[in-house]
N, C-alpha and C positions, 0 to 999 in steps of 0.2 A: 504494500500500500504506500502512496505516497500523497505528495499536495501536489496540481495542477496549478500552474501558474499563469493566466490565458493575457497574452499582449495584443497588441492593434495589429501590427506589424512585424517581420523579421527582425529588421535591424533593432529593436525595441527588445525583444524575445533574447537575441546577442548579448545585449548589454546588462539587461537584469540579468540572464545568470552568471553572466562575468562576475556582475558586482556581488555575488550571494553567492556563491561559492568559494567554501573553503580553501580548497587548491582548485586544480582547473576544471572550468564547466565540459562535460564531454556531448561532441556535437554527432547527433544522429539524424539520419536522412532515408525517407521513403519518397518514393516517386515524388524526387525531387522538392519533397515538404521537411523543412528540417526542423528538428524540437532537441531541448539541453538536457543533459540530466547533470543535479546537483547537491552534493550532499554538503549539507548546513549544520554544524553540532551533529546532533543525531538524528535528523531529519532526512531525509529524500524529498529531492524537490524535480519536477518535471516542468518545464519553462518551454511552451506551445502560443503558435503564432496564428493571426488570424490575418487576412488581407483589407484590412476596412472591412467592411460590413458583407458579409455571410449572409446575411438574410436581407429580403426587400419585400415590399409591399405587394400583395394578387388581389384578383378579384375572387372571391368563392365561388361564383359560379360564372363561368363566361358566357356571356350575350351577346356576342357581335359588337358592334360599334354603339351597341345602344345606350343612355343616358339617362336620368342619372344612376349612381353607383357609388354604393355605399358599404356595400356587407364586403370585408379584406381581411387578409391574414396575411403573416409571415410564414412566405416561403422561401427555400435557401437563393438566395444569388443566382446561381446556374441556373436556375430553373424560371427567373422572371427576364435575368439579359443573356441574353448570346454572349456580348462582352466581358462577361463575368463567367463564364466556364468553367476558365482557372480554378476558380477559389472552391470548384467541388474536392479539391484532393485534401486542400487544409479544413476547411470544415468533418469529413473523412478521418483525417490523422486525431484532428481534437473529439470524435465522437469515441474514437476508440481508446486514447490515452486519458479518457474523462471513464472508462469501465473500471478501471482499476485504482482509481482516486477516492482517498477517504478526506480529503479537502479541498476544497476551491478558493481561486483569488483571481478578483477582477484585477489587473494591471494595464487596460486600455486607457489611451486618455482619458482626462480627468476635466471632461465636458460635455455638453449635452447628445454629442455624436456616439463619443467615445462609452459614455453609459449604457446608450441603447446598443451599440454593437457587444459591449460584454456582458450586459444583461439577457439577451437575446441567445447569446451563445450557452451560457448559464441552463436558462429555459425551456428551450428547444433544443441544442445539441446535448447537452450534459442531463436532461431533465431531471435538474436540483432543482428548489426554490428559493436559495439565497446565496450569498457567496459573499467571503472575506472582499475587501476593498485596499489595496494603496494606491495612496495619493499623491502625485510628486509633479513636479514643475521641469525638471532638469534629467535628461538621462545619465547623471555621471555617477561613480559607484557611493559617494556620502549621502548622497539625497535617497537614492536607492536604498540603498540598504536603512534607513531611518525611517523610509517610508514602508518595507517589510517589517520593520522593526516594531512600527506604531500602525497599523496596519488596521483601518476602521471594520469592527467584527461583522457586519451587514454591508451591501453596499446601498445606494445613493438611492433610497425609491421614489420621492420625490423627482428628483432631477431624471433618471430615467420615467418615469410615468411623463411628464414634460417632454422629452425627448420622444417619446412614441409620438404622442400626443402632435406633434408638429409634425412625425414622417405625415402620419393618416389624416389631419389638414391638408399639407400639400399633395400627397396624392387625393382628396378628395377633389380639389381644384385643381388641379394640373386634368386629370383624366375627364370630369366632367367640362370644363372649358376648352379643354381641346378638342373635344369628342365631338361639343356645340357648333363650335367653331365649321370641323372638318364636314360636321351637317348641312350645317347652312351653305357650304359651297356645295356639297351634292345635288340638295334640294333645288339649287341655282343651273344644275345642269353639267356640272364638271366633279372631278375627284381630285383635291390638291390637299394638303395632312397641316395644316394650322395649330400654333400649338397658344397657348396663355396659360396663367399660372396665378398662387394668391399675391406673390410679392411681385412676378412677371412684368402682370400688366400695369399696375400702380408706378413701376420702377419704369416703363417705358412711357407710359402718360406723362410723368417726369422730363421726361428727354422731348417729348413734345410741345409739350407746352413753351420749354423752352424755345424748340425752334420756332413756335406761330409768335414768341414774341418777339423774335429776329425777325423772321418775315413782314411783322405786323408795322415793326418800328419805321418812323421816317425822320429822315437824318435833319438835323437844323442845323442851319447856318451858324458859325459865330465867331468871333476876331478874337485876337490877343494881340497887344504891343509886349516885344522884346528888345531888350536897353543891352546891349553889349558898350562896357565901356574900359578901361586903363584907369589903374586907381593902383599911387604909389609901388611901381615896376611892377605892377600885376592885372590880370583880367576878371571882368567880374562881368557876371550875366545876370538880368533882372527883369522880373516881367512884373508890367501895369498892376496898379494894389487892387483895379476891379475885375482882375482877370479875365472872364467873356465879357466881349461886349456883344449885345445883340442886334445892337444899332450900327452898321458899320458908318454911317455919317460921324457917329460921336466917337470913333474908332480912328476915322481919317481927321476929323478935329485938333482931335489929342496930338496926331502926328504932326499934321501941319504947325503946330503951337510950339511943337518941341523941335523941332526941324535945324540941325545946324547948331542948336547950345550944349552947352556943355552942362554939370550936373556938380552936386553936394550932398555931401553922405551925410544923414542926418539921423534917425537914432540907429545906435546901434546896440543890441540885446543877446544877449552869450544866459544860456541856461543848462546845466549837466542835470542828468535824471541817470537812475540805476535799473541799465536792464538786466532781469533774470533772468538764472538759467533756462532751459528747454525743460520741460517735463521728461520723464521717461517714456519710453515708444509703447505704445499700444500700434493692434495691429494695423487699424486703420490710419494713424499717424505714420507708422513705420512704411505705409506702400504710398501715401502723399510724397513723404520725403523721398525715398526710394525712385518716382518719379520724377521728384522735380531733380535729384542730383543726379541719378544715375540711368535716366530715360529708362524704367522700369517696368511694366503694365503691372497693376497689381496683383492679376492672379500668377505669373512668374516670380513676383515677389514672396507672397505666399509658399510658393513650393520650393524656393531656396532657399526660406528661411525654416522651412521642415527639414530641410535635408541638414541645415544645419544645428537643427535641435536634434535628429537624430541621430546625426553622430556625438553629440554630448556638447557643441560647441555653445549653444546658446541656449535658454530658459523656451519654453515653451512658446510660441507663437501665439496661438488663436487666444488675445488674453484682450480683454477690455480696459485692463486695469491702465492707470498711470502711476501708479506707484512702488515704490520698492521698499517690502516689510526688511526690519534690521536683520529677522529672522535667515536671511540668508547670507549675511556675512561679508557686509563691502570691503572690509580690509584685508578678508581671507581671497577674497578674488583679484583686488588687486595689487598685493601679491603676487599671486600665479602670475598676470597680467606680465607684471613690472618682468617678468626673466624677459619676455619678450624686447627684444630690440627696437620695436615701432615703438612700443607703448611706454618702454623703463621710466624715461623721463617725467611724463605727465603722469605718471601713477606713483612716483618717488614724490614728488610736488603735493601729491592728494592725503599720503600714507603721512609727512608732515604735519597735517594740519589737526587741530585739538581734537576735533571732532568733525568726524563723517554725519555729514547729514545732504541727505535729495534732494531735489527741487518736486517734489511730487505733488503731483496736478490732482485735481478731484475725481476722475474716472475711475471707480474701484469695478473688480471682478471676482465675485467670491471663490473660483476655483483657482488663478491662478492671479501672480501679481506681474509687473509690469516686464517688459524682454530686458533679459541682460545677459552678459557672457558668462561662462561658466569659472571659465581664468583658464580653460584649453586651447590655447591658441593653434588654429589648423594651417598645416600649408596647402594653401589656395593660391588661384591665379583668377583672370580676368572681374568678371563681374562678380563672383561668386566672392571674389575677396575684397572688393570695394563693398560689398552688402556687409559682408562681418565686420569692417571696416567700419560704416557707418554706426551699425549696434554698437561698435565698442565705442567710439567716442559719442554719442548719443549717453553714453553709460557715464562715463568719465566728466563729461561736461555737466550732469547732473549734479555734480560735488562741486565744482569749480564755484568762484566766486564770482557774482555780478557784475559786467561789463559795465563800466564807465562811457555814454556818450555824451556829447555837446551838441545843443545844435544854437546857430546864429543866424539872427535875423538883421539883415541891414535894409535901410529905407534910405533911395539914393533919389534926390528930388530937382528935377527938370522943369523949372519956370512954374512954380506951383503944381507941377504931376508929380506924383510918389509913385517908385517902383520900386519892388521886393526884389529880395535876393534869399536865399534861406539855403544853408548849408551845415551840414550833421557830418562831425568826425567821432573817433571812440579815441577817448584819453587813454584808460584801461583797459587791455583785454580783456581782462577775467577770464570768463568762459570761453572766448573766440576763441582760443589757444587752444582750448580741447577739443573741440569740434572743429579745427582744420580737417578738410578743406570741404566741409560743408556748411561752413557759414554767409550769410544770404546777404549780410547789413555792407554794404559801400559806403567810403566816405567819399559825403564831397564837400571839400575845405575852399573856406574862400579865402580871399587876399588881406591881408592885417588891414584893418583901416582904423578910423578914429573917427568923431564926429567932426562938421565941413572940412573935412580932407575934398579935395577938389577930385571929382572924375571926367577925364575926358571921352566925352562919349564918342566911339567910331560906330554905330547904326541904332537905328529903332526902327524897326521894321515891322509889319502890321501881317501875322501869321493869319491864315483864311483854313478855317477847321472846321468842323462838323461834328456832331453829338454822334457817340457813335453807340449802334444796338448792344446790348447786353452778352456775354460770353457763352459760347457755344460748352458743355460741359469736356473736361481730360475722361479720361477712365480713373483715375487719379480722383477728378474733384466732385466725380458723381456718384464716388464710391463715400463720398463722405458727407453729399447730399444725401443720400439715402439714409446713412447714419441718424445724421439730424432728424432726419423725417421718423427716423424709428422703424424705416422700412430693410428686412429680413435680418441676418445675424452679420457678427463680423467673420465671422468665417462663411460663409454663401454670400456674399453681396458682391464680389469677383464675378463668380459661374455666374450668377443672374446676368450681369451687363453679355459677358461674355454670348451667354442664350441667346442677348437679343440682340449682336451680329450677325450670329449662327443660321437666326430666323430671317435675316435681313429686312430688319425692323431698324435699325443701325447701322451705319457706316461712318469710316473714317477717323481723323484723327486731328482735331478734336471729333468730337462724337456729334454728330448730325442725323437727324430723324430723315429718316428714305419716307420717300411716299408712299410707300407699304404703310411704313408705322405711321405716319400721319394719317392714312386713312383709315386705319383701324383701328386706330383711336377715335378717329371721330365720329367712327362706324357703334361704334361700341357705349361711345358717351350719348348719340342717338337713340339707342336701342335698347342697350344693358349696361346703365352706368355705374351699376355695383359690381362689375366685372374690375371694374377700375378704382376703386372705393379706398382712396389712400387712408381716412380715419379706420374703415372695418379693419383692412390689413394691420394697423399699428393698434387699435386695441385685442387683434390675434396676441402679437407678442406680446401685449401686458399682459395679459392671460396664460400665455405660456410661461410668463416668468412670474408669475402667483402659484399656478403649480408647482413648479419649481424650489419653490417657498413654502411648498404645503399651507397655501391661501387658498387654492381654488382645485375643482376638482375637475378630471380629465373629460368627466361624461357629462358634464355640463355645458363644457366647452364647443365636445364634437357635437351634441345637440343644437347648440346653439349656428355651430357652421352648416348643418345638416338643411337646417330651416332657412337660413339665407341662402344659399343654392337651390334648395328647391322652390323659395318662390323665385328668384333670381334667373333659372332656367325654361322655370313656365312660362315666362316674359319674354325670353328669349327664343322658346318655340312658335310664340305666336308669330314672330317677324322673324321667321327661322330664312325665306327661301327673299324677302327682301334685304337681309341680313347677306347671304351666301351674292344676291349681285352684284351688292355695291366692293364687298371685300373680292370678289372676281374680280371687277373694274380697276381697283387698287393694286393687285396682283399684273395685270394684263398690263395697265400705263407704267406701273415699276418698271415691268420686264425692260419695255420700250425704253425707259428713262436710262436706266444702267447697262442696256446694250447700246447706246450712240453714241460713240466717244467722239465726234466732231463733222468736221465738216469735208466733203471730199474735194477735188482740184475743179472737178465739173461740178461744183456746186450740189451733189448728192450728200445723202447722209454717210458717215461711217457706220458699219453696225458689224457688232459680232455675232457670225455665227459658226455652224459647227460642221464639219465634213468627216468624211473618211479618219485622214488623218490628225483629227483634234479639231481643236479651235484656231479660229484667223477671222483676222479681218477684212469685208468687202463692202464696198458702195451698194447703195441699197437700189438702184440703176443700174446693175447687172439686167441683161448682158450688156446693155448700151454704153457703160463703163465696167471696164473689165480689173481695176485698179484692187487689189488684194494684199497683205501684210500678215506673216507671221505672228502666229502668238508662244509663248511659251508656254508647257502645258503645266506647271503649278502657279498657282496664285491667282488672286481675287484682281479682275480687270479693271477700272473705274473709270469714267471720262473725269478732265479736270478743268475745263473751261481756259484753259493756258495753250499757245502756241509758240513752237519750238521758235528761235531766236534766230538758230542757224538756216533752218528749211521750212520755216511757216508752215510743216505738218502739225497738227494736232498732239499737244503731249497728252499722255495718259500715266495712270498711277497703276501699280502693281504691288500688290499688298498678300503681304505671307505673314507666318506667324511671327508676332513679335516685331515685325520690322514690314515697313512698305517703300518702295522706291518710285519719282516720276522723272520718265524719260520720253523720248521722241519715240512715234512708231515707226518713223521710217528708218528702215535698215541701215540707210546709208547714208545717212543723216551727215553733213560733215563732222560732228561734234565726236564722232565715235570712228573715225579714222585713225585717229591714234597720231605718233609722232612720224615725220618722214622715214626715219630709220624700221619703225613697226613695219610702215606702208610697203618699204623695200623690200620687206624680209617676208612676209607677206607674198607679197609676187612670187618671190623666190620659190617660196615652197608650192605657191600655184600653179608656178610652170615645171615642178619637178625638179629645179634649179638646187633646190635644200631641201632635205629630209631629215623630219622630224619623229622621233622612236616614243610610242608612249612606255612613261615609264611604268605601269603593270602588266600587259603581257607584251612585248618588246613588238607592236604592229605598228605601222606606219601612222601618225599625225594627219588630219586631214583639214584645211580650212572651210570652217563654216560662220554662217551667219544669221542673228539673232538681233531681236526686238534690244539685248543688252549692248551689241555693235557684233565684232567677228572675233572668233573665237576656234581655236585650234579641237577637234575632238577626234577620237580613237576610230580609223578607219574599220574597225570588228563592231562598231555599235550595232546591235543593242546587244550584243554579249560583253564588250567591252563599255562601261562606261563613265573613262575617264574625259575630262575636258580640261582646258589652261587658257588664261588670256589669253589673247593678241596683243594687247594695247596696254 
């Protein structure tokens, strides 16, 4: 007999029995499913891994596409996705290593995901009714072992009952909203698979609204006078003290009156104020910044900030908190920290000081507290080490002391006109020093002056500006709109946006509503505007988090979501088949929209379409224009309203994961010639002149050409396929 010890994942399963074992953990493997065996004092311990979630949502009895549905169970993985296949062998390993167990312990995250997936394993694979609980923030062997050590004798019911509780919400909305959806196009005459969701569509109403108030907006006119003038060996810039003018009469007034004189510095105001540190990263903080320094998307950010909690390098991710309890030991990590060569410095400066204490923000999370490093410092490279890079001084500058700035305002006066100048330096770093180089604040210093110091003015010029519409969202800033709004978790509000690229309901970057999502949003706020119900969705998750709390009860809950779908759906059958035309209309004009990437030589449209061998592009006057262009066959196509510089063809964007590119479609575009010596060499091998050997199976080099310019590729393609620039 032994204890079953059940983790989320592998690398997870690696590390506890590393750390719980007396001498060394012995690693055993079946079809490919590895589990530890460990003896502890006088214990046997058995340390088995799970792949995320083992079980998902069904329906009890299938009906076709029909609506609504409500009666589910958990059935394992394999059995609800294709995609999840895998995870029948480790579910398998844990039913039979759970036969011979006289104890169990949940060790999956320590969140509301992580609950339902070891509760569930518990239940249904082990069929116990309860199971030991540890709790832990950090995979490293002290926290580990502390957390075996003190190890809560039940686990989490509350927070699991919660955790159920929102799977069989969102699948009650996801499958009934999409099932509506994919109806109402039937009913309309076609079959296309529409998907919505309970935070889905709220989260995408969001992104719309935004765009009808871009579109809505119209720009106003409005002036500004700008004083560039020389003031005792230095330059100093100032703009008019009523900054817009609206009136450009009284704009050109001002000018003419000032015209040719010179000027006098008259008050001048010097004021220092104490900025504070940064809070510590929570995770929505941590993929803001992560974006804005290190052009990140957040859900990328997420998954290397797992991989780095997984190896033991950092505290737990998905954490709401902004704070960091004493209880884990600032001076003991930084420490560890200080061996490190980046870090020695700034962690000898901290370990100095009388006393450690945080800048901690008010955001608490009662399973875990806010990211920090563990004091294992990994070796990393590229971006993967600018991210751990950021958590550690994000950590560091937490302790540091408050930055000293200044800022001065001068008032420089031209024949009765006053014009501002205002410029902000930091006396004292403080913190800036710890959070190199991801500090945000610039100074701008102006020139020593004194009051009437004489300025000679060289221009005043009369800038001609406009109001401009409101900011399209980042992925980055709508991830933390949502926040605000209280719409879904911090660990889902990534996938959500993500979804509704996926659906192409969203594009681009910044993030722009496609006329899909415009239309179905406004198809929806017509028809069924509690599909979109941003207060219902945010008081779901108060409700979810009263559970949680053991405030509120689980079947009150799904009752209560039970009843708003069902009248919510009735509503939605009666305008089922006027519902499916206008969302066809919106579908059919997309298509149109995001296949025309411009305009052709004879004045036809470009458009993409599809042939034999992939996709290209042809004038939509075929045959009368026979004009066609290679496409490349990965990535998302986009028109861009921009035309190429060099050849006035059309550029277009080309958008893959993580990264998009915009280039010219024409092949041979001059931009993408490359340098003369390219061009020569090039020839060369064109005419057989040079030969070029690829370096994987030693076949000839061949030149070809691409929508990216020309490009050398393996004359054995597509058994071979290697490629290399040209250019």
């Amino acid at each position: 007999m032994y204890e079953l010890i059940i983790t989320e994942k592998p690398q997870a399963a690696k590390k506890i029995s590393e750390a719980l074992a007396d001498g060394k953990a012995l690693k055993k493997s079946e079809n490919g499913v590895p589990y530890y065996l460990v003896t502890r004092g006088k214990k046997d311990i058995v340390v088995a891994c799970a792949v995320g979630h083992l079980y998902g949502l069904q329906e009890k009895k299938k009906n076709g596409w029909n609506y609504p549905v409500f009666d589910v169970e958990w059935k394992p993985s394999s059995e609800v996705r294709k995609d999840s296949a895998f995870s029948k062998k480790y579910l398998n390993m844990i039913k039979k290593l759970a036969k011979e167990a006289n104890e169990l312990t949940i060790a999956t995250d320590y969140d509301i995901e992580g609950e339902v997936i070891g509760v569930n394993i518990v239940h249904l694979a082990c069929k116990k009714k309860d199971a030991a609980r540890m709790k832990f923030s950090t995979l490293t062997k002290p926290d580990l072992v502390a957390s075996y050590d003190h190890k809560m004798p039940h686990y989490d019911k509350a927070l699991a009952e919660a955790g159920e509780t929102r799977h069989i919400l969102d699948y009650y909305y996801g499958i009934n909203l999409s099932r509506a959806l994919t109806h109402s196009i039937k009913a309309a005459g076609r079959f296309m698979v529409l998907s919505s969701g309970r935070v889905q569509g709220p989260a995408l109403k969001t992104i719309v609204d935004r765009e009808k108030e871009i579109q809505a907006f119209k720009s106003t006119p409005f002036w500004q006078l700008e004083l560039e003038g020389n003031v005792n060996k230095g330059t100093i810039v100032a703009m008019h003290e009523k900054d817009k003018f609206w009136d450009k009469k009284e704009a050109e007034a001002i000018l003419d009156k000032t015209k040719g004189k010179d000027g006098k510095i008259g008050d001048v105001g010097k004021k220092q104020f104490q900025q504070k540190p940064p809070y510590p990263f929570d995770l929505t903080t941590l993929q803001t910044e992560a974006y804005r320094t290190l052009g990140l998307q957040p859900k990328r950010t997420l998954e290397m900030a797992q991989d780095l909690y997984s190896n033991g390098f950092i505290s737990y991710p998905r954490t709401s908190s902004q704070q960091l309890p004493k209880e884990i030991g600032y001076a003991k990590i930084l420490e560890a920290l200080a061996k490190s060569k980046g870090y020695s410095e700034l962690c000898s400066r901290l370990l100095a000081k009388k006393q450690l204490e945080p800048n901690n923000g008010k955001k608490k999370d009662p399973a875990h507290p806010a990211m920090y490093p563990t004091g294992i410092v990994p070796k990393l490279d590229g971006k993967d080490a600018r991210l751990y890079d950021l958590i550690v001084k994000r950590f560091l500058a937490t302790f540091a002391e408050p930055a000293t700035r200044e800022t001065m305002n001068v008032t420089i006066t031209v024949d009765g006109e006053n014009f501002l100048a205002q410029g902000t330096r930091t006396v004292e770093r403080g913190w800036h020093e710890f959070y190199e180089p991801f500090v945000s604040f610039k100074d701008v210093e102006l020139a020593a002056v004194e009051k009437d110091d004489d300025v000679k003015v060289k221009r005043i010029d009369m800038l001609d500006k406009e109001t401009q519409p409101p900011k399209r969202f980042t992925q980055a800033s709508i991830i933390k709109e949502l926040e605000k709004r209280g719409l879904g978790t911090k660990a889902t509000r990534a996938s959500i946006v993500e979804t509704l690229f996926n659906r192409n309901y969203v594009t681009g970057s910044p993030i722009e509503a496609t006329k899909l999502g415009i239309d179905t949003v406004q198809t929806l706020e017509k028809y069924s505007p509690k599909i979109l119900d941003e207060e219902l969705t945010r008081n779901f998750e108060d409700a979810m988090f009263n559970i949680s709390e053991d405030k509120e009860k689980s079947k009150d809950v799904l009752k209560k979501a039970k009843d708003v779908l069902i009248e919510t759906l009735k509503t939605f059958k009666k305008k089922e088949k006027e519902i499916g035309k206008q969302l066809i209309n919106a579908q059919d004009l997309a298509v149109k929209i995001a296949s025309t990437l411009g305009e052709c030589k004879c004045s036809g449209k470009l458009v993409i379409k599809r042939g034999k061998f992939g996709r290209f592009i042809a004038c939509d006057r075929y045959p009368e224009c026979t004009n066609t262009y290679k496409l490349p066959a990965a990535g998302k196509v986009q028109a861009t309203d921009k035309v190429c510089e060099h050849c006035k063809h059309p550029m277009i964007k080309i958008i893959k994961p993580r990264k998009f590119q915009e280039l010219c479609l024409n092949h041979d575009c001059p931009s993408k010639k490359g340098t003369k010596k390219d061009q020569a060499e090039m020839k060369k091998v064109e005419e057989g002149k040079i030969e070029k050997e690829c370096p994987k199976c030693k076949s000839k080099l061949v030149l070809r050409n691409s929508v990216y310019g020309p490009f050398y590729g393996c004359s054995k393609f597509p058994k071979c396929r290697h490629t290399e620039k040209a250019t």
